[in-house]
C-alpha positions as CSV (number, residue, x, y, z in Angstrom):
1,X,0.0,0.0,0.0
2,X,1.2,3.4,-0.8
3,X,-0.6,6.4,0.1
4,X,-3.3,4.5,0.9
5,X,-3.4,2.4,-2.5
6,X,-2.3,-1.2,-3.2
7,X,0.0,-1.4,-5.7
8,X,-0.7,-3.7,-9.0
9,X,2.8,-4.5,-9.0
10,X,4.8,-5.4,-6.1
11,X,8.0,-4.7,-6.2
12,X,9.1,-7.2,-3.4
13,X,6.9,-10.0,-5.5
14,X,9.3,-9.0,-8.7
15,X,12.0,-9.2,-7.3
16,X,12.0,-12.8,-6.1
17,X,10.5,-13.9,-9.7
18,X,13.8,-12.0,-10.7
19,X,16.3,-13.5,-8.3
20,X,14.2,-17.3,-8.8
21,X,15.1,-16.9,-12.3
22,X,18.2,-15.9,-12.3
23,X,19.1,-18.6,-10.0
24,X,17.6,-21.3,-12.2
25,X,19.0,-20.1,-15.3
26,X,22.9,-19.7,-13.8
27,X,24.3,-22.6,-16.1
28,X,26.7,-20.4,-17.9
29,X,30.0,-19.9,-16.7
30,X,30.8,-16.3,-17.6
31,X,31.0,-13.0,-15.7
32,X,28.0,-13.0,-15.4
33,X,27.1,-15.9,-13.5
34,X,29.2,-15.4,-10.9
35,X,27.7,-14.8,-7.3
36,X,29.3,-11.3,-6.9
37,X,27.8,-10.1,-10.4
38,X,24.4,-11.7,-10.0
39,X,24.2,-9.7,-6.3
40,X,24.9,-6.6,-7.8
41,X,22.8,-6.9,-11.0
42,X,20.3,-7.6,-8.4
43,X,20.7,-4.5,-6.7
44,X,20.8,-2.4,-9.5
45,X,17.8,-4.0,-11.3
46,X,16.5,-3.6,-7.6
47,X,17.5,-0.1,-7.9
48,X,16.1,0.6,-11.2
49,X,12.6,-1.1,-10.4
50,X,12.2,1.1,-7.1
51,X,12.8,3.9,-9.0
52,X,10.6,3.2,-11.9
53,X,7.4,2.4,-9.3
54,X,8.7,5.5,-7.3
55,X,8.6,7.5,-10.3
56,X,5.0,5.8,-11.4
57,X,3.7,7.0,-7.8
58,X,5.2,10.1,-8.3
59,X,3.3,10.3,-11.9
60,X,0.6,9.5,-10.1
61,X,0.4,11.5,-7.6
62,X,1.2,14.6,-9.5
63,X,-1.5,13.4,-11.8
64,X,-4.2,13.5,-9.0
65,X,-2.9,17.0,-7.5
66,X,-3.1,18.2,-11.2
67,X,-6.8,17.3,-11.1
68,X,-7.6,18.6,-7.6
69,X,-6.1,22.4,-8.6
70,X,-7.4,22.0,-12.2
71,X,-10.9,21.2,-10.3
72,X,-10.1,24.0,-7.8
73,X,-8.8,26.3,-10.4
74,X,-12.1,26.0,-12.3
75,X,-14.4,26.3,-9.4
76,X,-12.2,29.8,-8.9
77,X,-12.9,30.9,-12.2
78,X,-16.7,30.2,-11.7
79,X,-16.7,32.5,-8.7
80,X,-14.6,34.9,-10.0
81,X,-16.9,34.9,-13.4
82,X,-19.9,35.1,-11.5
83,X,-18.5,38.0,-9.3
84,X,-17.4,40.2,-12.7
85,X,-21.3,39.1,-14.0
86,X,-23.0,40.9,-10.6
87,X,-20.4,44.0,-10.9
88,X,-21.2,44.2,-14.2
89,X,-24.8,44.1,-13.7
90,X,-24.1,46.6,-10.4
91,X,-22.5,48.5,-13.5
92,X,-25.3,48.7,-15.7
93,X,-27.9,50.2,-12.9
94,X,-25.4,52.5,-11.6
95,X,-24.8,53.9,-15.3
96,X,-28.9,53.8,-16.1
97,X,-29.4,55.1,-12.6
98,X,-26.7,58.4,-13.7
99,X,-28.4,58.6,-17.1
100,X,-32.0,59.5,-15.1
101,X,-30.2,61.0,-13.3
102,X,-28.3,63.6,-15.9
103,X,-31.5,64.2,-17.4
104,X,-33.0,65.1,-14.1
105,X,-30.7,67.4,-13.6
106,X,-30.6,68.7,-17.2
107,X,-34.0,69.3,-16.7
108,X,-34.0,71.0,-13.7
109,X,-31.5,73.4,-15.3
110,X,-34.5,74.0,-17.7
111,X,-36.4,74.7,-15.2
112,X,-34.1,76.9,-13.6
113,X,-33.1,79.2,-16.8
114,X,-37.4,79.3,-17.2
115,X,-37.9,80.8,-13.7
116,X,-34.8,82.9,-14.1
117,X,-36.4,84.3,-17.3
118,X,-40.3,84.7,-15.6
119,X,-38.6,86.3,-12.4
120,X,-36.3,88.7,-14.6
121,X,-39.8,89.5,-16.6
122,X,-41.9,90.1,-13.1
123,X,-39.1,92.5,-12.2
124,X,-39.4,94.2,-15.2
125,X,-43.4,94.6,-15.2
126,X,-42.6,95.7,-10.9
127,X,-40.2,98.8,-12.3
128,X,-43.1,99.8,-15.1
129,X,-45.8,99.5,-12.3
130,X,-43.6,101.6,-10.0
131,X,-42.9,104.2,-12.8
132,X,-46.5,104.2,-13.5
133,X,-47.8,104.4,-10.2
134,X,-45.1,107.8,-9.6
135,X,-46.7,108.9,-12.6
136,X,-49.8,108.4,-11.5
137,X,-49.6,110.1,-8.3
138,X,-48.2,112.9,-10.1
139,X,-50.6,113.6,-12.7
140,X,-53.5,112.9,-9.7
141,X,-52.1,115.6,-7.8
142,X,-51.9,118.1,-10.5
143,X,-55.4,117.2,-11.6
144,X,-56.5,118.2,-7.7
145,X,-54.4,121.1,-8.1
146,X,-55.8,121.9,-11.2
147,X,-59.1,121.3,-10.0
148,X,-58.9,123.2,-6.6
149,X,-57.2,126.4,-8.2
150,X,-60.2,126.1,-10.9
151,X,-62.7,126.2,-8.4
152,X,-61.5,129.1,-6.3
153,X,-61.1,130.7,-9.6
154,X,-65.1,130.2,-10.7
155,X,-65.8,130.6,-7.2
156,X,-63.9,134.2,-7.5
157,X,-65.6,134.9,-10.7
158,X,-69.2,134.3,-9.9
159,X,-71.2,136.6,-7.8
């Protein structure tokens, strides 16, 4: 078991098939088959397996962490694409929520220029009726004048 997995091929099982055989098939008389050679072509074979199901494992392994970030890496992406979606749609009201409320304030400029206009107007017709009303009250008072000095006159003249 490694990492919590049982391994297809064990290397301890291998390695006996490997030293049974090479201890049946030693009839040959050459380098070899001598006891010294066969021990350290045993390691190194030994050597060579461990590394290959090390490697293997390591494969493996960095297969299964590839998936796990790959799986965590997309389930970021979702979140991250689903947080751009809501500032985008946070986006869009805040622009439509300026655009009503540009024109609200272009036209309460509108307004504003109107009742600038009408109040500068008013003023005007409050000077004329001021003018008029001195004028007025000047040409009443020279009518009473008029008036009063006409009547002591006829009121001289008549017996």
């Amino acid at each position: 078991f490694v990492c919590g997995k049982k391994l297809e091929n064990d290397p301890w099982k291998q390695k006996n098939e490997v030293l049974k055989k090479t201890t049946t098939h030693s009839t040959s008389h050459d380098k070899s088959s001598h006891p010294v050679f066969k021990e350290k072509n045993i390691h190194i074979f030994e050597e060579k397996e461990v590394q290959q199901q090390q490697q293997m494992q390591m494969e493996r392994e960095s297969e299964t962490l590839l998936a796990e970030i790959q799986a965590g890496e997309y389930d970021y992406a979702q979140r991250i694409e689903s947080r751009m979606q809501q500032v985008s749609d946070l986006l869009a009201t805040f622009s439509s929520l300026t655009m009503e409320q540009h024109e609200t304030v272009s036209g309460l400029f509108e307004t504003m220029d109107e009742v600038a206009h009408v109040v500068e107007k008013g003023r005007d017709q409050l000077h004329r009726a001021v003018e008029r009303k001195s004028n007025s009250t000047d040409f009443l008072t020279l009518l009473v004048v008029f008036l009063t000095i006409s009547l002591l006159f006829l009121h001289y003249i008549s017996p």
